[in-house]
N, C-alpha and C positions, 0 to 999 in steps of 0.2 A: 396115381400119386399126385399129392398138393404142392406144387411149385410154389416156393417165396418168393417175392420180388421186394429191391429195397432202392428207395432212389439213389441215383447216383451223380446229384446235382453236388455244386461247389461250394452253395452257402450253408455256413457253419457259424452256427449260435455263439457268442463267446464266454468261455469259460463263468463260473458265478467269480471265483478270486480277480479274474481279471478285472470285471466290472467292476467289482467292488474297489480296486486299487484307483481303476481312473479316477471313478466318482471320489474318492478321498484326496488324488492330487488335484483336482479341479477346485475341491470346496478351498483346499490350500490356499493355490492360488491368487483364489477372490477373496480369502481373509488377508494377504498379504498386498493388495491392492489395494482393497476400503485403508487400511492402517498406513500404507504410504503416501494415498492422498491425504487423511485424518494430521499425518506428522508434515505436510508442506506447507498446510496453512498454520500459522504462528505470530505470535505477538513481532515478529524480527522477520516477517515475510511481506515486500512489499504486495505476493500475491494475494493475500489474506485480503488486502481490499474490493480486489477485483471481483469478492463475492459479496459486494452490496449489493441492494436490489436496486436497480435501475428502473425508472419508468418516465412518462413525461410529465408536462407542471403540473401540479396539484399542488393544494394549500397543507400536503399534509408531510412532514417529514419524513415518515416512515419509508416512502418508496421517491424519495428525492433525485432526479439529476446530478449527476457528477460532472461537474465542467472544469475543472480544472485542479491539479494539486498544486502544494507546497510542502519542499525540503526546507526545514532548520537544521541548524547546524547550534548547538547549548556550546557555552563556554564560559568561564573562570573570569569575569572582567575583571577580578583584583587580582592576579594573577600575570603577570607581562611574560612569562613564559606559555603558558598557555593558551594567551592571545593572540600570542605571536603564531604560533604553532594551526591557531584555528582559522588566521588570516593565509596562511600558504594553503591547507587546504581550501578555502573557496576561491581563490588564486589558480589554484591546480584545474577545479572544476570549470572553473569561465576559460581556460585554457583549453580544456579538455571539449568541452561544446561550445568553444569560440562565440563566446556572450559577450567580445570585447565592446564595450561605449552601446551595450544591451541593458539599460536602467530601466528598471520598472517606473512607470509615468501613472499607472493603477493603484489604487486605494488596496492595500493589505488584503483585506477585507473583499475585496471583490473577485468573484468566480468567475469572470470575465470570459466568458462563452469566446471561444474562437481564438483567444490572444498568445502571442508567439512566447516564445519561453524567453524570461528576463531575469535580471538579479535585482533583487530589491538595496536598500540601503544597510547597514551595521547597524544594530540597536547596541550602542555598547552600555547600556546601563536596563537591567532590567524594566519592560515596555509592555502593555497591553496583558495578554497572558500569561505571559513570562515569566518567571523566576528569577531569571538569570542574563547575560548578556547572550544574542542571539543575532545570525543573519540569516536570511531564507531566499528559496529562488522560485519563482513562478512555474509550474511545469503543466502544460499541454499532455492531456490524457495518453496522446502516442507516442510522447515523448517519457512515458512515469519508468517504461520497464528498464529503459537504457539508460536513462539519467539514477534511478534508484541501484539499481544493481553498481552501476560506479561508484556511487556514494557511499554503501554498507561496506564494499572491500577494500576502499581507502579514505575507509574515518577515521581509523588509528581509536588514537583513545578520547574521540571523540562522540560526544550522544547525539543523536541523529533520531528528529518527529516527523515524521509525513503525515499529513492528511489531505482527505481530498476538500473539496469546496463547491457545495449545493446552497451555499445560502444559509442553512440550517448549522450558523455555527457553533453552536453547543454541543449537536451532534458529528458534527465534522470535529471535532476537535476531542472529546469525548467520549465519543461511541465507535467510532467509524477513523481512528491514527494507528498508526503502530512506532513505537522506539523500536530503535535499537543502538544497543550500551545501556547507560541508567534512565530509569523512568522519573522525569524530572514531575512536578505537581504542576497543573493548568486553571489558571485563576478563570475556571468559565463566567463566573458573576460580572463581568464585565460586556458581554455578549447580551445583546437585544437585539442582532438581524437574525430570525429565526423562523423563515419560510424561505420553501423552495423559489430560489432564484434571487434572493432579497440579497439588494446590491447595500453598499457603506451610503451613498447617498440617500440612501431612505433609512438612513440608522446612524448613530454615532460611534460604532464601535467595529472591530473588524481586524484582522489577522489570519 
């Protein structure tokens, strides 16, 4: 007589459905991941910046240094209610990150490598690339995610430009900003510092 023999080991192949089911909730998964990174960078995300390319000096702007940003703050100069309105907000913020008798003593214009976070002056009449009446504050790269995220959830009904500052202010200002509220128009033709690290003193123009 021919004896069968059949293993009697534990591992067991898994089902073909089953495989099939994982493999379908994995690919899920990773389409709903690509698409929720895809929706966090946005014209209204201070993080959208963070994915410049960075590198060191070169003459070429393409992969420019970021050394430092600026918030604006657009406002209404003919308008004494909404001036008013736009002076308590940066009032709020120098309160808020104790900027008190913290004046910017730097050129607009300047990306000023290393320099602490300051408030510049009131433009109250449309100035430089502006449109409109405007103030803005100096921000140190480690200081952009906590000074910006402040700014986006108590602007009110106010527009708000960030860009960072490589020197390259055409495309800092143009290529490389994000609003948020209305997207005001930027007189770049006024701009001729436009290499990486190109300070106002080697240029007459600057913002």
């Amino acid at each position: 007589a021919v004896v069968s023999t059949q293993s009697t080991g534990n591992s067991r192949s898994k089902p073909p459905i089953l495989v099939s089911y994982l493999t379908m909730i994995s690919v899920i998964l990773s389409t709903l991941l690509v698409a929720c990174i895809n929706a966090h960078y946005h014209i209204h995300d201070w993080n959208s910046m963070n994915s410049l390319p960075v590198g060191g000096k070169n003459e070429s702007c393409d992969y420019a240094e970021i050394y430092s940003y600026h918030i604006h703050v657009l406002f209404w100069q003919n308008s004494p209610t909404h001036t008013a309105g736009a002076l308590e907000l940066r009032n709020r913020f120098i309160e808020r990150f104790e900027l008190y008798n913290m004046n910017c003593t730097i050129d607009a214009g300047d990306p000023a490598p290393g320099h602490e976070m300051c408030v510049f002056e009131v433009d109250w009449q449309p100035a430089g690339p502006f449109t409109t009446a405007q103030y803005s504050f100096f921000i140190p790269p480690k200081q952009l995610q906590e000074t910006s995220a402040w700014m986006l959830q108590h602007r009110g009904i106010y527009d708000v430009y960030i860009h960072p500052n490589t020197g390259c202010e055409t495309n800092d200002h143009t290529e490389w900003y994000t609003f948020s509220g209305a997207k005001w128009p930027i007189d770049a033709s006024i701009f001729t510092c436009n290499y990486p690290g190109c300070r106002p003193a080697l240029s007459d123009s600057g913002y």
